[in-house]
C-alpha positions in Angstrom: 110.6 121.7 105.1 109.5 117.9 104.3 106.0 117.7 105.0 104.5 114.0 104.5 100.4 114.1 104.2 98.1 110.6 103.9 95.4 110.0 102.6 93.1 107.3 101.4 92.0 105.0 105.2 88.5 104.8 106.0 86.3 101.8 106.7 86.0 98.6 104.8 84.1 95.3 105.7 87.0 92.4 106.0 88.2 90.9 102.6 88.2 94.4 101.0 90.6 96.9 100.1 92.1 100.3 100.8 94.8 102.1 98.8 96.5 104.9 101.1 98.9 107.5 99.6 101.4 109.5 100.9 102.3 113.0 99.3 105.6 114.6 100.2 106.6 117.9 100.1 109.3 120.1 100.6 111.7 117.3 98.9 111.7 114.7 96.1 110.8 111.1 96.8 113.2 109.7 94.2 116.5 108.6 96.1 115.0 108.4 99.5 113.8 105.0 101.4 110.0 105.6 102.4 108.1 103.3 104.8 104.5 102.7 106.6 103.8 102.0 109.9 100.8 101.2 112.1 100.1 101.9 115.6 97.3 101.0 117.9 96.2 103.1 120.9 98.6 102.2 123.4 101.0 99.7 121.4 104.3 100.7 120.1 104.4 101.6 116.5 104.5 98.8 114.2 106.3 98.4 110.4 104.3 97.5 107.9 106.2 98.3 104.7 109.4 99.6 103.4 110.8 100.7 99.3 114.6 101.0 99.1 115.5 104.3 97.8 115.7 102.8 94.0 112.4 101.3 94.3 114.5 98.2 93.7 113.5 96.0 96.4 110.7 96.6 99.0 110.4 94.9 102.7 106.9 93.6 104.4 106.3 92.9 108.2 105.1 88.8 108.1 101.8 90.0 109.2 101.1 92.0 105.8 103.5 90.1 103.3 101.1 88.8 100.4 98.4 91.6 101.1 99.7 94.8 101.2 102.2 96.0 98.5 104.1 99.2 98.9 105.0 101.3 95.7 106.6 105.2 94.8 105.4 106.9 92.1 108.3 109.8 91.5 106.6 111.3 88.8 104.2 112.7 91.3 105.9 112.7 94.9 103.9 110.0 96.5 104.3 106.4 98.1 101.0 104.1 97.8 100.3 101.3 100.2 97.9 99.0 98.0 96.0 96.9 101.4 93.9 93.6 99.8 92.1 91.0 101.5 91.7 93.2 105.0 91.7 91.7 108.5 89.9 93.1 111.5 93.2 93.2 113.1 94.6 95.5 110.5 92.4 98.2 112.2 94.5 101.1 113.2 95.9 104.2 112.3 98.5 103.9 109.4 101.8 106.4 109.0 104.0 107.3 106.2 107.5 108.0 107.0 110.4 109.1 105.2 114.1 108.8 105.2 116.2 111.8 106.3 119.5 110.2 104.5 119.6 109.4 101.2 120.0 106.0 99.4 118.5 104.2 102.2 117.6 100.4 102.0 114.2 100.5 103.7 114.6 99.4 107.2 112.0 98.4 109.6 113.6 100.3 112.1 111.3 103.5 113.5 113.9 105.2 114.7 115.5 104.8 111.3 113.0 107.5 109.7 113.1 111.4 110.3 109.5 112.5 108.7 106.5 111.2 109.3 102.6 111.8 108.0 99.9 113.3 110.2 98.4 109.6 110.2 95.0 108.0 108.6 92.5 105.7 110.3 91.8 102.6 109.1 88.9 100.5 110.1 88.1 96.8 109.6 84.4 95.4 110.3 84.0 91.9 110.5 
């Protein structure tokens, strides 16, 4: 059984940073496309970020490209999303998502991810 865990949101005063990690279980990282998504209370869920299974090439939503930067770390079984110079409107509860099919490219695409993370708050104060 995959099981994806995050960790790492909490509240930060705009300009700052956050790191969030995602550990997986149940299954290896390496050869899988992993993502992040947000979603707000009563918005559709949102992409964020996306690794290709190699860790080759790695895909941003407009709103985050040149802040955030997605990375795996195979060695221990967990995707990072490294969050700089924080917005208020980056406020909302982040996901990590995994790849049911093997040597995916990273899409944006929610219904193109079969495992998600419980979820982890993250708060911006102006």
């Amino acid at each position: 059984q995959v099981q994806l865990v995050e960790s790492g949101g909490g509240l930060v005063q705009a300009g700052g940073s956050l790191r969030l990690s995602c550990a997986v279980s149940g299954r290896t990282v390496s050869g899988y496309a992993m993502a992040w998504f947000r979603q707000a209370p009563g918005k559709e869920r949102e992409f964020v970020a996306a690794i290709r299974w190699s860790g080759s090439s790695t895909h941003y939503a407009d709103s985050v490209k040149g802040r955030f930067t997605i990375a795996r770390d195979n060695a221990k079984n967990t995707v990072h999303l490294q969050m700089n110079s924080l917005k208020p409107e980056d406020t909302t509860v982040y996901y990590c998502a995994a790849d049911r099919r093997a040597y995916g490219l990273g899409s944006p695409v929610v219904a193109e991810y079969d495992y998600w993370g419980q979820g982890t708050q993250v708060t911006v104060s102006s």
